[in-house]
C-alpha positions as CSV (number, residue, x, y, z in Angstrom):
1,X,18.4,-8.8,-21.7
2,X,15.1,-7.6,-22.2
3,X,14.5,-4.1,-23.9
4,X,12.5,-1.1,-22.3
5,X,9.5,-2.0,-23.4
6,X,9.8,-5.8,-22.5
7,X,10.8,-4.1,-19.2
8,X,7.8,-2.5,-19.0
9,X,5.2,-5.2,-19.8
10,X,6.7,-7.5,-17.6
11,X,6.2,-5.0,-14.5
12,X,3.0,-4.1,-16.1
13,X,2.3,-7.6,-15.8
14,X,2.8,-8.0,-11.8
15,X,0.7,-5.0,-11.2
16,X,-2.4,-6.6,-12.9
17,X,-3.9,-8.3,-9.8
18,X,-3.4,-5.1,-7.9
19,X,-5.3,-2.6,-10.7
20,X,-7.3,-1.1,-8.1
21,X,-4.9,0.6,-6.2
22,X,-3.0,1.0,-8.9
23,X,-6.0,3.2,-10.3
24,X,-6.4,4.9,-7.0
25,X,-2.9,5.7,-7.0
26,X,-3.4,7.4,-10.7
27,X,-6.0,9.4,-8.9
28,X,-4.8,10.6,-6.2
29,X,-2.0,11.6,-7.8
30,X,-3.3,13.7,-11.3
31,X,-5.5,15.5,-7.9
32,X,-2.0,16.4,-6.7
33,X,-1.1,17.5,-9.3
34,X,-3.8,19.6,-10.4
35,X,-3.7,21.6,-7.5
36,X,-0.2,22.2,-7.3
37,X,-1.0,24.3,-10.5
38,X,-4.3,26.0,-9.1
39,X,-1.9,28.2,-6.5
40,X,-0.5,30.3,-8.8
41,X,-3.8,31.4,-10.3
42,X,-4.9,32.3,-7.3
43,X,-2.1,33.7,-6.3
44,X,-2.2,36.1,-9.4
45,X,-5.5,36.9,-8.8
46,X,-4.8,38.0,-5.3
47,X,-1.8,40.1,-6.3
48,X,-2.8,41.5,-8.9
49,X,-6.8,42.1,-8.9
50,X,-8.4,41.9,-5.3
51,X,-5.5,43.3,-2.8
52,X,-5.0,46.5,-5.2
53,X,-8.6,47.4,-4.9
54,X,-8.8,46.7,-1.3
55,X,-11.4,43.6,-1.3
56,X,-10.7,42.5,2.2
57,X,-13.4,39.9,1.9
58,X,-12.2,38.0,-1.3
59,X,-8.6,38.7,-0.7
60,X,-9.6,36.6,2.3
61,X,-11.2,34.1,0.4
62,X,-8.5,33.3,-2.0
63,X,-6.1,33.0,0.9
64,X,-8.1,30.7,2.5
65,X,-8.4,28.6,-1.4
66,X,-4.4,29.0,-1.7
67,X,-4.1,27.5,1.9
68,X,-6.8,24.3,1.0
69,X,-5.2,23.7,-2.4
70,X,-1.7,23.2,-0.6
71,X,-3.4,21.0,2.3
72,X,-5.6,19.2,-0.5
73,X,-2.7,18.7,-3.0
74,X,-0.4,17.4,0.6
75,X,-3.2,14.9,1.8
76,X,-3.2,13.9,-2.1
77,X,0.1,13.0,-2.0
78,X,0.6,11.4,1.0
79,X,-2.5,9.0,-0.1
80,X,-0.7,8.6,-3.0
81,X,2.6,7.5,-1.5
82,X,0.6,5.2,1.2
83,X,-1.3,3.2,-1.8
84,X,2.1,3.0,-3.5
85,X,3.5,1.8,-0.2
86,X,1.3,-1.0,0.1
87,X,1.4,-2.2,-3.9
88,X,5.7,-2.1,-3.2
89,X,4.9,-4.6,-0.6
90,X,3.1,-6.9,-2.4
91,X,5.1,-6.8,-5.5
92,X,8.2,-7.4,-3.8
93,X,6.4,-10.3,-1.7
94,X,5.1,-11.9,-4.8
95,X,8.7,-11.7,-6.8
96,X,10.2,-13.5,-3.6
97,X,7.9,-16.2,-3.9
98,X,8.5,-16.8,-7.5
99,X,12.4,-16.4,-7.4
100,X,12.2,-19.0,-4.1
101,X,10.3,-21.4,-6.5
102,X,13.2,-20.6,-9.3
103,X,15.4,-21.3,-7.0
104,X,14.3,-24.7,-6.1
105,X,13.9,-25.5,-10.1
106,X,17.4,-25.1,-10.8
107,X,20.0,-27.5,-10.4
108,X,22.7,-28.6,-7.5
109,X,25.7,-26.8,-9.5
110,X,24.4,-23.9,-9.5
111,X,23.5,-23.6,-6.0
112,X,27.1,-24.6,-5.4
113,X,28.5,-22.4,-8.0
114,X,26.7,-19.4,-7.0
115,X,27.9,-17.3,-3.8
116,X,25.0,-17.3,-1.4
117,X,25.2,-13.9,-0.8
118,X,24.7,-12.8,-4.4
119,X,21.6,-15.0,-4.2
120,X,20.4,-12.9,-1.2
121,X,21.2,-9.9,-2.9
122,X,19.0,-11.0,-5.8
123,X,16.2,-11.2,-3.0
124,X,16.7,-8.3,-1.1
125,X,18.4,-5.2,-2.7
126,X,17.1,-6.1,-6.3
127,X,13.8,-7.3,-5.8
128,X,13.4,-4.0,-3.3
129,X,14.5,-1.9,-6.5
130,X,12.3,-3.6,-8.5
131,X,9.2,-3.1,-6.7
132,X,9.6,0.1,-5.6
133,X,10.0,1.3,-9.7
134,X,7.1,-1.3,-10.6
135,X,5.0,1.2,-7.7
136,X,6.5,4.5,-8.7
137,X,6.2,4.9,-12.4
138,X,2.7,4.9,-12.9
139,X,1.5,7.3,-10.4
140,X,5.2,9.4,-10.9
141,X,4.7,9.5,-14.4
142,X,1.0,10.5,-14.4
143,X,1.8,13.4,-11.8
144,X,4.7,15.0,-13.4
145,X,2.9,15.0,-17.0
146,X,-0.6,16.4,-15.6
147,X,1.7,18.8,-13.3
148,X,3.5,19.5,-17.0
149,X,0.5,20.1,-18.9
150,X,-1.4,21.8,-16.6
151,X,2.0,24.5,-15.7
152,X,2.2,25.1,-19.7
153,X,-1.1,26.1,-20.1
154,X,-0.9,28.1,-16.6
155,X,2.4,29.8,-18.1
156,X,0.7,30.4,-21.5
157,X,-2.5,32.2,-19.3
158,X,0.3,34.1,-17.3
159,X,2.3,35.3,-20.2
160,X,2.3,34.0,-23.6
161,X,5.8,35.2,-24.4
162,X,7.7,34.4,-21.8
163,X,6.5,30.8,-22.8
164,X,7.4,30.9,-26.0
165,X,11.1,31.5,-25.1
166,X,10.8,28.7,-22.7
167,X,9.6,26.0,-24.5
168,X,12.3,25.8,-27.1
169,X,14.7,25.0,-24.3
170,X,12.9,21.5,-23.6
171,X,14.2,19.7,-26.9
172,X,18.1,20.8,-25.3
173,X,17.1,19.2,-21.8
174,X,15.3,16.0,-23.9
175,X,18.7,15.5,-25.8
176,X,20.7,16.0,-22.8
177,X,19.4,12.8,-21.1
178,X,18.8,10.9,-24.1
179,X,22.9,11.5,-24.6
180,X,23.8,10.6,-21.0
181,X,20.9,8.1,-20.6
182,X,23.4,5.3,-21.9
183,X,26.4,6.1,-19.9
184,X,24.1,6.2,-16.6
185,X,22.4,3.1,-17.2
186,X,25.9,1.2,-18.0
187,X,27.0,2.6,-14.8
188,X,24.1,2.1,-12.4
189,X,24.1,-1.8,-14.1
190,X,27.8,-2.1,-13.0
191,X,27.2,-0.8,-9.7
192,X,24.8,-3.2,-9.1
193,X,26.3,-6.5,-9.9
194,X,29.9,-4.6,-7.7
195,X,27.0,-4.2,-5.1
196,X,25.9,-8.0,-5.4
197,X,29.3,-9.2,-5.0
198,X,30.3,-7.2,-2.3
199,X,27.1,-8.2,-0.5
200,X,28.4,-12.0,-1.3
201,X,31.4,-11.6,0.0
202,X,30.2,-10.2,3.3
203,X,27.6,-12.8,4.3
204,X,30.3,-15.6,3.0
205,X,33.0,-14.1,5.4
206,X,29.7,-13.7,8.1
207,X,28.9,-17.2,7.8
208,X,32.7,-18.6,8.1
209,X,33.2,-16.1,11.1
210,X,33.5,-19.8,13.2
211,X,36.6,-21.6,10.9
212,X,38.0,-18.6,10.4
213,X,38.9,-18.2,14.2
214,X,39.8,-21.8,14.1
215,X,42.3,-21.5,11.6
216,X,43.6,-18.5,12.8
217,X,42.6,-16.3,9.2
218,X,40.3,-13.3,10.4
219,X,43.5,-10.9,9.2
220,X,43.6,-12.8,5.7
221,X,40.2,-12.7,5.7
222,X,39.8,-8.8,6.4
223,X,42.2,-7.9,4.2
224,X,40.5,-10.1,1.0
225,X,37.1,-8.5,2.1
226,X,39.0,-4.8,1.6
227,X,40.2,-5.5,-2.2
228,X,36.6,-6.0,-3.1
């Protein structure tokens, strides 16, 4: 089994030929997340300075900057999502390919071994899961810590006490998922290979449909399929 950071090289490794969109996506999506954390700025400025002394004109303005920096920090996103889109495509596209060429390397008993719907599980659910993480974490990552930094020093402009109590209460929500990190990741592993086998089990049961009306065992049949 490979460790996190084997994990992570390897995926790092299939985004390489895409690095362009892979840098647009990082783009697009520390924009969105700089001007998620403009609003409240403005907002506070609009509260608090320009409506009280009854400056129609810039009140206007900064409603009309809130309003931008909502549609700006929307289009951002969506961009974002579409580029990440587009790279899940192609990563799941080229880990097909290469798991079809594995495939044909290995040997007759292990085609005959192997269930063939745990193989197809392998190239659809897995390989989706795959890709779609390989797509997200970049641009997900970059977003939530620019939208991090950016709130904390926001908060700190806002009010420096209030802050101050707050930030403590980060080291109890970093040890709460570094104690249930574990536990989670055992799980989601089991539910994924009890996900492959069920998976195998239906296509073998689809793909015998024919002898099992023959031989009179679609009741068996059902009732083996239920105990999975």
């Amino acid at each position: 089994m490979l460790s996190d950071q084997g994990n992570a090289w390897w995926i790092a490794q299939r985004l390489v030929p895409m690095w362009r969109r892979v840098v647009l996506s990082l783009a697009l999506a520390t924009l969105s997340g700089l001007l998620s954390t403009i609003d409240p700025l403005l907002m506070c400025r609009l509260i608090d300075i320009e409506l009280p002394r009854h400056e129609t004109l810039r009140a206007l303005l900064l409603v009309i900057a809130i309003a931008s920096c909502l549609l700006g920090r929307f289009a951002f996103l969506f961009m974002s999502m579409y580029t990440n889109f587009s790279i899940q495509q192609d990563v799941g596209q080229a880990l097909r390919i290469a798991m079809l060429e594995q495939l044909n390397r290995l040997s007759a008993y292990y085609h005959e071994s192997t269930p063939t719907g745990e193989k197809q599980s392998r190239l659809e659910g897995d390989v989706d899961n795959i890709s779609e993480l390989g797509a997200d974490i970049t641009s997900v990552s970059t977003r939530s810590l620019v939208f991090f930094i950016a709130n904390v020093i926001v908060m700190v402009r806002l009010n420096t006490y209030i802050t101050l109590l707050i930030i403590p209460f980060l080291a109890i929500f970093v040890w709460i998922r570094s104690y249930f990190r574990s536990p989670m990741q055992h799980r989601a592993d089991r539910a994924q290979k009890e996900s492959g086998r069920a998976s195998s089990v239906l296509c073998e049961y689809l793909s015998a449909v024919p002898q099992l009306q023959l031989l009179c065992a679609e009741k068996l049949m059902v009732e083996n399929t239920q105990s999975v």
